[in-house]
Structure formats: C-alpha cells, structure tokens
N, C-alpha and C positions, 0 to 999 in steps of 0.2 A: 173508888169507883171501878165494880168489875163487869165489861163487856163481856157478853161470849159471841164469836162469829163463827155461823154455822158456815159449814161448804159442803159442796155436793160431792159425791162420789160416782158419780157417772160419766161416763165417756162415750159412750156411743152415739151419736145424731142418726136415733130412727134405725130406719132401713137403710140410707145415705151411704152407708162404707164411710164414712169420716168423722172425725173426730169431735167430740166436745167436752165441755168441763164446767168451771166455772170461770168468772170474764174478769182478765187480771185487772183493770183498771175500777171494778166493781169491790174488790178486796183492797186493792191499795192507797185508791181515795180515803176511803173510810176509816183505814188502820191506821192511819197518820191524821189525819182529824181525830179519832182517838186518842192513841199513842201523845199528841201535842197539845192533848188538854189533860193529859195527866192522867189515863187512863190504865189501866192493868186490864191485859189482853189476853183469852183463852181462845181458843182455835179449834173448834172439832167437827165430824164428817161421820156420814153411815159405818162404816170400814176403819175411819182413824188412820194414822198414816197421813202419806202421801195425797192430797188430792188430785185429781188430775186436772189440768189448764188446756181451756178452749187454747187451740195452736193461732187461732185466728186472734184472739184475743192479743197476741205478742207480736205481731208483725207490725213493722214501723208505722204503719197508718194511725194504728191504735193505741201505740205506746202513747205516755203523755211524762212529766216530772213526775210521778207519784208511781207509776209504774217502774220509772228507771231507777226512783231511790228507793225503792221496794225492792228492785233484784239485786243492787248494791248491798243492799241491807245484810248481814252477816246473822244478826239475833231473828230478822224477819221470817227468811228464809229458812231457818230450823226450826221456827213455831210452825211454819207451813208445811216442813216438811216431818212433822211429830204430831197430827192433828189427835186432839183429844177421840175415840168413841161416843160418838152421842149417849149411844146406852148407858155410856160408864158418868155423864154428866148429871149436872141437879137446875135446877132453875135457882134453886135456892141459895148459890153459891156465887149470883151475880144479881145486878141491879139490872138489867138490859140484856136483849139478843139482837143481833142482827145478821142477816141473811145476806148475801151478794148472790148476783143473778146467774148469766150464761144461761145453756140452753139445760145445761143437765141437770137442774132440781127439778125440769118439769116432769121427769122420771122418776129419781128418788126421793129426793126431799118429800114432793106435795103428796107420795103415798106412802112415807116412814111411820111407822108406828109412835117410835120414838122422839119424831117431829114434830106429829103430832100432839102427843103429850106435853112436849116441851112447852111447846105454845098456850096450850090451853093452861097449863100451868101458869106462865107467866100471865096471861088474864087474867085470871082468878087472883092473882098474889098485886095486882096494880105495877105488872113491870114494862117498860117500853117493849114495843117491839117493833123494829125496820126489817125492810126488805126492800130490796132497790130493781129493777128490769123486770127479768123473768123471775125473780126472786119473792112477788107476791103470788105466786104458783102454787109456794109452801102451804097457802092459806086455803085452799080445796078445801079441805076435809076439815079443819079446823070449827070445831062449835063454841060460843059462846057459852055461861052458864046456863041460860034457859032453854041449850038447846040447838037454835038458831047458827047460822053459818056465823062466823067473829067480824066479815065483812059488811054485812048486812044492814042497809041502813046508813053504813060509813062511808064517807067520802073517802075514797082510794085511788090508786093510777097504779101502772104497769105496764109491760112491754106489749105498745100500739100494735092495734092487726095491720094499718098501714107499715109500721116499723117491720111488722114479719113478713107481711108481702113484701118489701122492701129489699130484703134479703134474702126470699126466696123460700123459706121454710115453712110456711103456711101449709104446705101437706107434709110435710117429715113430721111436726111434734104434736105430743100424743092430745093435746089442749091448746086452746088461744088464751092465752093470758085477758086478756080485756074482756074474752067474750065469758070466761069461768067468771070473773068479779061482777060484772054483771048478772050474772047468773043464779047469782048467791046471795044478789039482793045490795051490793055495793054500789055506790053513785059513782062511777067510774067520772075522771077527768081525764083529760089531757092535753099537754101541749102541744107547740109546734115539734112533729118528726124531729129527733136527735136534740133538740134544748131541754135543757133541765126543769122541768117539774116534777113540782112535790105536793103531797098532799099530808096534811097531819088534822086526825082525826081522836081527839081525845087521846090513849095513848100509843097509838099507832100510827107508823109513819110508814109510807112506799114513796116511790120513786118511779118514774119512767123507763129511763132508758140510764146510758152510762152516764153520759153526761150530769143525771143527778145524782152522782154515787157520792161525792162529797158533800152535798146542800141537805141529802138523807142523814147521813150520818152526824151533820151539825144540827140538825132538826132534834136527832134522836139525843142526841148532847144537851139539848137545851129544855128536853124535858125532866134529864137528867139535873137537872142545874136548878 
C-alpha cells in the first residue's frame, strides 16, 4: 500500500509579513495512521525539498502526541526533509494521495499545474483522495471527467469561514475554503468550530479542521482496505 502526501511549499501569509506553511499536526496525524497500518510513505511539494512549517502550527498549544513523535522521529523527519518534486511524481506509482492543510496550499497547491493533474489523474484511475482543513483548497481547479468541478454534487468539508474568522485571516487569503466548495457545486458540511468532521464522498475524503486530520486519514485507509 503506497500513500503519497503532498505538501505545500509556500510560506508567506498574504500581505501579513508572517509566516506560513503547512499545519504539523495535519501531516503527523495522518503519517502514523499510515505509517501503523503498514503503509509505505512518499512525501512531495512544488519545490521538493524542505517544506516550510506554519511556525504557529509548533507552539505548545498546538503540539499534540503525534506531533512530538513526528519531531522525535529520525526516518520522519528526513522524509520531510527530502520531499519528492511533484513534477517528478506519477499517480501511478501509488494507490492514494493525500493532502494536509495549513494556510499555504491556498497559494500553491490549489493553482499547481502539477496538482492539478495529479488529482485529476487519480480520478480517472479510481484512487482515493484526502485532504484534511485548508487542504481541500487543492480542489479549485480540479475537473471531473466530464468536465465539471471533482466537488460537485459531493458531500465535502474544509476549513469553516467561522474557523477563519476565528483566527482572523478571512482578509489575508486569497479564497475561503467553504465558500470555493460551495461554489463549485459541493454540498459543503460542517461541524462544530475545532471538532472533527469528516465527510467521505464515494472516493474522496476532506476533513475540517486539524482536529480531523487522523479520522481523514483513517477514512482514507479504509477505502484503502
């Protein structure tokens, strides 16, 4: 069983002057829900390399177990830090993709060429695909075979406009997550602000907020299964 986890390569929040990336507890839930179901893990980014980590994502509020045995982690931490190039990836050399959120794919990911294709690839071929927060963002531009936005019609969640106002960025980024799924023709759900919800939609699975970044990635496991 081969996963691939895309990550973002962006860092800038907006105009803001501060930092972003991708949200560690959004990568490390899911890499060990992986990783402990016996999974063989590939790792890659626009750039490749290094991704860069929302700084906010690391401070003790937000740590959780899965983030502190993620930065213990010795094998973890050079996968993270070696991430494959998208361009250089195949769809066809894994069963599943998934995405983790933070604020920075609403930048690169959801306008990568390359993400694009990836996705629409995996469509077409019958392979899961997750995305957990801001992490259904990637799905913008995404079309179905006939065309149609890949949302459309699907039950989906993602990162609440309460959740953005919440934290204040509702004018820093360049889209609202809930309000693009909507947009595109998605039956947007969602739970309560900060609890895990999921939604899984034939073979497509998103997530909320962090909080559902493990219940995604066991979602996506068990389409897998």
């Amino acid at each position: 069983m081969n996963v691939l986890i895309v990550l973002t390569s962006h860092d800038q929040l907006g105009d803001t002057g501060a930092k972003t990336g991708f949200w560690l507890e959004e990568l490390a839930a899911p890499y060990y829900a992986f990783i402990d179901a016996g999974a063989s893990l590939t790792l890659a980014s626009p750039k490749g390399g290094q991704p860069p980590l929302d700084p906010k994502s690391n401070e003790p509020d937000s740590q959780t177990d899965a983030t502190r045995r993620f930065e213990a982690d010795t094998a973890a931490m050079q996968a993270l830090a070696n991430t494959r190039k998208l361009a250089d990836v195949s769809i066809a050399d894994f069963d599943a993709v998934f995405y983790p959120g933070g604020h920075g794919p609403l930048w690169d990911l959801a306008e990568d060429h390359d993400s694009i294709m990836l996705l629409e690839s995996a469509d077409r071929a019958g392979k899961p695909i997750g995305a957990v927060c801001h992490a259904p963002g990637v799905l913008r531009h995404v079309k179905d075979s006939d065309g149609k936005p890949l949302v459309n019609g699907r039950s989906v969640t993602g990162f609440a406009n309460s959740e953005e106002d919440a934290v204040g960025l509702t004018q820093a980024v360049p889209f609202l997550v809930e309000d693009m799924l909507k947009d595109n023709g998605g039956r947007y759900t969602k739970g309560d602000d900060w609890q895990s919800h999921v939604e899984v939609d034939g073979l497509l699975v998103t997530g909320q907020n962090p909080a559902s970044s493990e219940a995604s990635a066991l979602a996506l496991l068990k389409l897998l299964s």
